[in-house]
N, C-alpha and C positions, 0 to 999 in steps of 0.2 A: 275347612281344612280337611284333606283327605286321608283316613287313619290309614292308608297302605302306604303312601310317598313316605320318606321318610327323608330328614335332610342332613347335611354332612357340609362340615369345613372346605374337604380340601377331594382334589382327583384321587390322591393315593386312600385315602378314607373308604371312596366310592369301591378303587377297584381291589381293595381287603374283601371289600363286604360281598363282591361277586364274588371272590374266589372261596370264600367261605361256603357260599351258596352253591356253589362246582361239587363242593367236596359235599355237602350234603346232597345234594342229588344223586351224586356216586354213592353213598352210604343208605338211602334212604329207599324202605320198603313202600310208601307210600307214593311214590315219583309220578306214580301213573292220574293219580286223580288230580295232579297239580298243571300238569301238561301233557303232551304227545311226545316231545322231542326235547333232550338239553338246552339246545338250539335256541329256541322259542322258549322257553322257560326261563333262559339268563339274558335273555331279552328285554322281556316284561319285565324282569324282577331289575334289571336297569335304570329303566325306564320311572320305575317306582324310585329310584335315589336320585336328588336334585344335590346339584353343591351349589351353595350359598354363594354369592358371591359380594364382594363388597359393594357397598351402596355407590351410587353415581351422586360425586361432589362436585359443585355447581365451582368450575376455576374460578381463585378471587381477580378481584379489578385490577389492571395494570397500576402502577402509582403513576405520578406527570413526571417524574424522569424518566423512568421506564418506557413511557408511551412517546415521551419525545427523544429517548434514544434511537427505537425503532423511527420512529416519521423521520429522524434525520438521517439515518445509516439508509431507509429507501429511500428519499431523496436525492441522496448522494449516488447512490447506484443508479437512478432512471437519468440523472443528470452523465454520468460519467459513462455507466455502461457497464463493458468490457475494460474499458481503458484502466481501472481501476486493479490494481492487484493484493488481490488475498490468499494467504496460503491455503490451499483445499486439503492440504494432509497427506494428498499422493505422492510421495516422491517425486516421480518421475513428472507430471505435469509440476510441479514446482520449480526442478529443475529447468524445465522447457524456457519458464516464464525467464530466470536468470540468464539462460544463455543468449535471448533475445534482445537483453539487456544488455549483455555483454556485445554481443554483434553491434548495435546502437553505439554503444558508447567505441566500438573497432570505426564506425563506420564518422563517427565526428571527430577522431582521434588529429587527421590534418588537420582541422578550420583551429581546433585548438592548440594546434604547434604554430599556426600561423601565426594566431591572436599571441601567444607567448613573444616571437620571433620580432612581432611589429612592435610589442609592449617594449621590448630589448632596444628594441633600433632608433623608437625616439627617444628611450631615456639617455640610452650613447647620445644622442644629438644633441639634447640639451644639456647635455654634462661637459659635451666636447664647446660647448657654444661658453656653456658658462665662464669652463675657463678658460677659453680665448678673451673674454670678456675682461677677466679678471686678471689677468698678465698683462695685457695691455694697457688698463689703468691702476694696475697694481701701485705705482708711485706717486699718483696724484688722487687728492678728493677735490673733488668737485662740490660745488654747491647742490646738489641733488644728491648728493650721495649723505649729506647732514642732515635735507628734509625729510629720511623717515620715509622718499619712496622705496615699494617692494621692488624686489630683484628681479619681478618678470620686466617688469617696464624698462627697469637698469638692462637687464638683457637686449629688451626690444631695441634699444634704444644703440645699444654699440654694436647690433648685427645690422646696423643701417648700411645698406649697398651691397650686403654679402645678400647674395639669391640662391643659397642651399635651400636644401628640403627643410634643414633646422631652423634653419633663421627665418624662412616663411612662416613656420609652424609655429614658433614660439612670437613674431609681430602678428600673425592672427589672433593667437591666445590673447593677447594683451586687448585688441581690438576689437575680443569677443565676436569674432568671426569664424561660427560653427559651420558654414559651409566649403570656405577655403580648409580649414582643417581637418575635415574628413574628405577632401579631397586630394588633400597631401598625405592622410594616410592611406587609402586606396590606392595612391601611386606604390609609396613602400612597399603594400599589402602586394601588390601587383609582381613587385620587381623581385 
């Protein structure tokens, strides 16, 4: 250990202890045998104060949810990208990401007045179907009508001859015929 260094807590410590050492060289008759110049004298005399610093702690181990939070948050990023969004704290690109969002949802805003419109049109149809159905045999039960079969099939069943959109769409349903039925709705969709 060197008996000149001397060592100190903190910066403000160090630079007490120069300014202390200013004022004696300004004070001091003996200035000349110590150095040549102030300069070069609070230099050295610097140089002699070390601060301490704290020791270097070795970071502890992540725990397994810790380390498989991180593996699946990258994950999710190398998989996704960009496409993923997280607030950054800037304002303004915050903003950017919502308006873009908002644009998107301007820019689907038809297909989903459409889908609404189409949703409208067959329920009118089979509501309109129903109760034609049901006025028409409103005075009599039939023997099908005590077995406990469902209403679609009662439907299908007295829109025989009628070739609306309705009454196609609702004897397909019954017939489990998904491809006449998204082709009846396409027509609507269309019209």
């Amino acid at each position: 250990m060197d008996p000149f260094t001397k060592r100190v807590k903190s910066q403000q410590e160090k630079d007490a202890l120069i300014a202390e050492a200013r004022r004696e060289w300004d004070e001091g008759e003996l200035t000349h045998l110590v150095g040549d110049d102030q300069e070069s004298f609070l230099a050295n005399f610097g140089q002699a104060i070390i601060v301490e610093q704290e020791p270097f702690v070795e970071p502890r181990q992540l725990t397994k949810a810790e380390r498989d939070a991180l593996d699946s948050e990258l994950l999710v990023e190398q998989i996704f990208g960009d496409r993923i969004s997280k607030p950054t704290g800037i304002e303004t690109f915050d903003r950017l990401d919502e308006q873009e969002r908002e644009a998107f949802r301007k820019s689907l805003a038809p297909a989903v007045r459409s889908q609404n419109t189409l949703e409208v049109m067959v329920e009118s149809a089979i509501s309109k179907a129903v109760a034609t159905a049901l006025t028409k045999r409103a005075g009599t039960r039939s023997e099908s009508d005590r077995t406990g079969l469902g209403i679609m099939p009662r439907l299908a069943a007295a829109t025989e001859g009628n070739n609306s959109d309705a009454a196609r769409f609702v004897r397909a349903y019954v017939e489990n015929d998904e491809q006449t039925m998204r082709g009846i709705a396409r027509s609507l969709a269309a019209a």
